[in-house]
C-alpha positions, 0 to 999 in steps of 0.5 A, a space after each residue: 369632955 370625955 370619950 364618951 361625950 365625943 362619941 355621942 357626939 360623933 353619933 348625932 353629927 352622923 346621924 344628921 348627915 345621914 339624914 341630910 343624905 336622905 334629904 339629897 337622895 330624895 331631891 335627886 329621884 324627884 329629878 330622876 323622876 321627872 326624866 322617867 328613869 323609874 329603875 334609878 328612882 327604884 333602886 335609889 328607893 331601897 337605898 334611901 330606906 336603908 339609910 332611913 332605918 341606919 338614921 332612925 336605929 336611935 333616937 333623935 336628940 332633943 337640940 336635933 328634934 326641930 331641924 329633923 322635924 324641918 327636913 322631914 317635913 320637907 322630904 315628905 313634900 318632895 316624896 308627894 311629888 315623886 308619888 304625884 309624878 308615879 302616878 301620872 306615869 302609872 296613868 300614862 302607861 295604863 293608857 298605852 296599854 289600853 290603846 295596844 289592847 285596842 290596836 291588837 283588838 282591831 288588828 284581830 277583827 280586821 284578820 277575821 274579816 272574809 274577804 268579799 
């Protein structure tokens, strides 16, 4: 084997490192999101879509080709439950801003009211 063959080598072994990293990353801001820490998840987001495009920057192998299409199939079931779980917090801070709203509403008209 020549310099060449272990150099590519090297870079396809890294290449499914990073997406094994990828895949952990995801999995670990699926469990930040469940605990609410959305900044962590959000910075976590970059860094994860760095590692995406550092991943991707060639293409993948044939012999690689069907365990990348399992772990992408599989990171792509963890990011609908990181955007299923966005979106019930997306809701319930819509809701709480809605039911401040409404307090700072009644507050106001309470405030307005002439006493008798």
């Amino acid at each position: 084997m020549n310099t060449l063959d272990t150099g590519a080598l090297v870079e396809r072994q890294g290449q499914c490192v990073l997406l094994a990293n990828v895949l952990t990353m995801t999995q670990f801001m699926l469990e930040r999101a469940r605990k609410h820490e959305w900044e962590l998840v959000t910075e976590l987001e970059g860094q994860r879509r760095e590692l995406l495009n550092e991943c991707f920057a060639t293409a993948v192998s044939p012999e690689h080709s069907e365990i990348f299409s399992e772990a992408l199939a599989a990171m792509l079931h963890l990011n609908e439950e990181l955007v299923a779980l966005l979106d019930t917090a997306k809701a319930e801070a819509a809701a709480r801003h809605s039911g401040q709203v409404n307090t700072r509403r009644q507050i106001n008209q309470y405030l307005d009211v002439d006493p008798v």
